[in-house]
C-alpha positions, -999 to 999 in steps of 0.1 A, spaced: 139 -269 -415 119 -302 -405 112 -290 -371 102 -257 -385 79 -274 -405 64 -292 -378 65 -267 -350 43 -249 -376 21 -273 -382 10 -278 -345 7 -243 -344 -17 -245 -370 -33 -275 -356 -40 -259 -320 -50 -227 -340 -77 -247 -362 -87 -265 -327 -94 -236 -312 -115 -223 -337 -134 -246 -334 -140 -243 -295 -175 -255 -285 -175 -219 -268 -176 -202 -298 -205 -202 -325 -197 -225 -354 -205 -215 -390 -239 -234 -380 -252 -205 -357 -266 -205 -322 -290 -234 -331 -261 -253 -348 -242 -247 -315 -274 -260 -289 -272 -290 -308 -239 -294 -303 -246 -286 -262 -275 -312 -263 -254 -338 -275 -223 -337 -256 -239 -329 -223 -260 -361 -226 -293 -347 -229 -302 -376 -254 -294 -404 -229 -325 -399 -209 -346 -379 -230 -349 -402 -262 -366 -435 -261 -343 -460 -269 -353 -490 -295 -352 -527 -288 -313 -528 -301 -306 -500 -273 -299 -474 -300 -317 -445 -295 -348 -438 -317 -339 -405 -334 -381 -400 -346 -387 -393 -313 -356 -373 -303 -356 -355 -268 -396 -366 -265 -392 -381 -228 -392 -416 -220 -394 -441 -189 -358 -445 -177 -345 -477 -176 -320 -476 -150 -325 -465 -109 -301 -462 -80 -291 -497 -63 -309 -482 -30 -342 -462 -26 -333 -426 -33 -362 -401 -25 -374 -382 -59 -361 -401 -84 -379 -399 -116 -390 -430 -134 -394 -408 -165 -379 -378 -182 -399 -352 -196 -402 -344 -231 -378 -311 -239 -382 -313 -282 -400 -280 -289 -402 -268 -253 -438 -269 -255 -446 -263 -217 -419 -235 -213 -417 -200 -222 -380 -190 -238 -373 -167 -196 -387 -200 -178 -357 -220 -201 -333 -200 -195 -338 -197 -161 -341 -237 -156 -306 -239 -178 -289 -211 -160 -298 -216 -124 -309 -253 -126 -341 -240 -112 -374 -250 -126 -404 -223 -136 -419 -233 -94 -382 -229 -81 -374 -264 -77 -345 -287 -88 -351 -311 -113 -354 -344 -94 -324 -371 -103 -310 -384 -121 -313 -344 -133 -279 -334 -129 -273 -301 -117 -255 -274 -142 -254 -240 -150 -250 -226 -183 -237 -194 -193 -266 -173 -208 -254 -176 -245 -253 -212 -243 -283 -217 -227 -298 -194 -259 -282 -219 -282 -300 -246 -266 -334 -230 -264 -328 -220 -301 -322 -257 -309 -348 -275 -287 -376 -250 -306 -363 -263 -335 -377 -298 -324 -415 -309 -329 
């Protein structure tokens, strides 16, 4: 009966986990979800200032900041700043999505590093537009 019980109870426990897959909306909604991207992917890390403690300054969230960390050897096109992605305020919502789908920017180019390259799925990258709008 115990291992019943717990056989269950895993069950249950992988069931509830999977519910709660970052690939599926959570009661939040899309913008709910492209919060959730923004935050796991490390989007923060480079586009939020960062206070004197190191902590990062959550009044300017995702506003762009001078980066305080560079390769050990010249690299060409690394960026000494990130650009400020809170509202999307130079982008239209196809120019996002394309950037977050194809990792290619409204001219065609790659983000320079320490831009990683990605590729969202379309929905996602929805989510994430969603959320950054939400941003001022």
């Amino acid at each position: 009966m115990k291992k019943t019980l717990m056989v269950v109870g895993i069950i249950l426990c992988a069931a509830a986990a999977w519910a709660q897959s970052p690939n599926v909306p959570a009661a939040g909604g899309v913008v709910e979800h492209g919060r959730y991207l923004v935050s796991v992917t490390g989007c923060n890390d480079c586009h939020t200032p960062r206070l004197k403690n190191g902590m990062l300054d959550q009044t300017h969230k995702l506003c762009g900041t001078t980066l305080d960390f560079g390769p050990l050897h010249p690299m060409p096109h690394w960026a000494k700043k990130s650009p400020e992605i809170a509202g999307l305020k130079h982008w239209t919502d196809e120019q996002a999505l394309k950037f977050l789908t194809t990792g290619l920017d409204k001219h065609g180019e790659h983000a320079d590093p320490p831009m990683p390259r990605f590729h969202f799925n379309q929905n996602d990258a929805r989510d994430i537009i969603a959320y950054l709008r939400t941003l001022k």
